[in-house]
N, C-alpha and C positions, 0 to 999 in steps of 0.2 A: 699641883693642887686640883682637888676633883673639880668640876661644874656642880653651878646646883643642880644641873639636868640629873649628873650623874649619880649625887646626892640623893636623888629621889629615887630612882633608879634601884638606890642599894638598899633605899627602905629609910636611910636617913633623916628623910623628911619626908612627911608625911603628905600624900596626893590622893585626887581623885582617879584614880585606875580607872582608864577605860577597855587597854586587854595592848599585851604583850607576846611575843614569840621568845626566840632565841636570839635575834637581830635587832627588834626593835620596841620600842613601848609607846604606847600612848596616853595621855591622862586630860584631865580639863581642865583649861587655861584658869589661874585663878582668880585671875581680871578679865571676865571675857567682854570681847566684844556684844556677841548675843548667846542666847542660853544653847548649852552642847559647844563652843567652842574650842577645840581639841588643839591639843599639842603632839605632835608624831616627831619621835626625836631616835634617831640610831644608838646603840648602847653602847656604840665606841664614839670616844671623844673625839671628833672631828668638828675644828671651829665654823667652817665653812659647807656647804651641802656641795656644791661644786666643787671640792677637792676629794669626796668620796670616789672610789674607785668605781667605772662603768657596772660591775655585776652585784653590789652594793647598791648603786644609783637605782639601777634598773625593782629590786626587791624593797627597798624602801616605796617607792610608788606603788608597789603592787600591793605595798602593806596600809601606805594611806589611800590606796584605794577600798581599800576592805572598810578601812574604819569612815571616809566617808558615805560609802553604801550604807553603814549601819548608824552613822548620825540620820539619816535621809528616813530611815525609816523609824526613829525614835522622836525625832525633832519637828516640829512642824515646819517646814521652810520649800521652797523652791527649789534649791539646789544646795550643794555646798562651794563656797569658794574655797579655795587655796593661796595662801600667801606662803612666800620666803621672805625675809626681812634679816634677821640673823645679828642684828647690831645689838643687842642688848644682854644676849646672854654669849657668849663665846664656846657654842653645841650647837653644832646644825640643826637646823627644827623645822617645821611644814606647821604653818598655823589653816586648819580647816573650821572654816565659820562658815553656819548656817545661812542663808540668805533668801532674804523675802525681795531686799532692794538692793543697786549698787552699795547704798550707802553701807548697808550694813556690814561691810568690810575697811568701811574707815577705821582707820586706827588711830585719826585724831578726834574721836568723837567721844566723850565721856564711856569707862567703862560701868558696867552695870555691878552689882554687889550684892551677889547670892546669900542666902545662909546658909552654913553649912551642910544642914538637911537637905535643901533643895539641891545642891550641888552634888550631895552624894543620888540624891533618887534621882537626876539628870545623868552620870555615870551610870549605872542602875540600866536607867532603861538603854542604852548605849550599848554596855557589856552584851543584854540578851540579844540585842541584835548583830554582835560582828560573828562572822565567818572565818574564822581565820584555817 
């Protein structure tokens, strides 16, 4: 049975696209922790990020590094963090959130609730900035 990742992926369910290759996609988290943060997920089903293969590993990084450069430059924020967590969907994933303070990468901290609009013009200005 597919993941929702993959689900999303096929078009199934419907996401905020932040910008994909051949390898990988990214979109915006639906519950984010703070505004612009991203989900970078490989388009092959691998429950775990550490069981992807080293030349795999290595092009995933280099693709959320693209897409963090280009939150940096849409998002207001300091830097971006980087999480791996992986317990809740069974799809490798790289959660990149914006960040002003530590905290803003807790993930027990209440998450925020966009509307729609805003979440698409947060995408938006996202897309114009990746490099890929």
């Amino acid at each position: 049975m597919a993941t929702i990742f993959s689900r999303i992926i096929s078009g199934e369910i419907p996401c905020y696209k932040v910008a994909e290759d051949e390898q990988f996609f990214a979109f915006l988290d639906i519950n984010p922790l703070a505004k612009g943060h991203t989900l970078v997920i490989p388009k092959i089903e691998q429950d775990y990020l550490f069981d992807l293969d080293d030349e795999t590993l290595q092009a995933y990084i280099v693709f959320a590094k693209k897409i963090a450069s280009a939150i940096v430059k849409a998002i207001p924020c300091q830097r971006v963090g980087l999480a791996v967590i992986g317990l809740d969907v069974p799809h490798a994933h790289i959660h990149l959130v914006p960040l002003n303070t530590a905290n803003d990468i807790n993930f027990a901290k209440p998450k925020l609730s966009l509307p729609s609009e805003e979440m698409q013009a947060i995408a938006s200005s996202i897309q114009k900035m990746v490099n890929l």
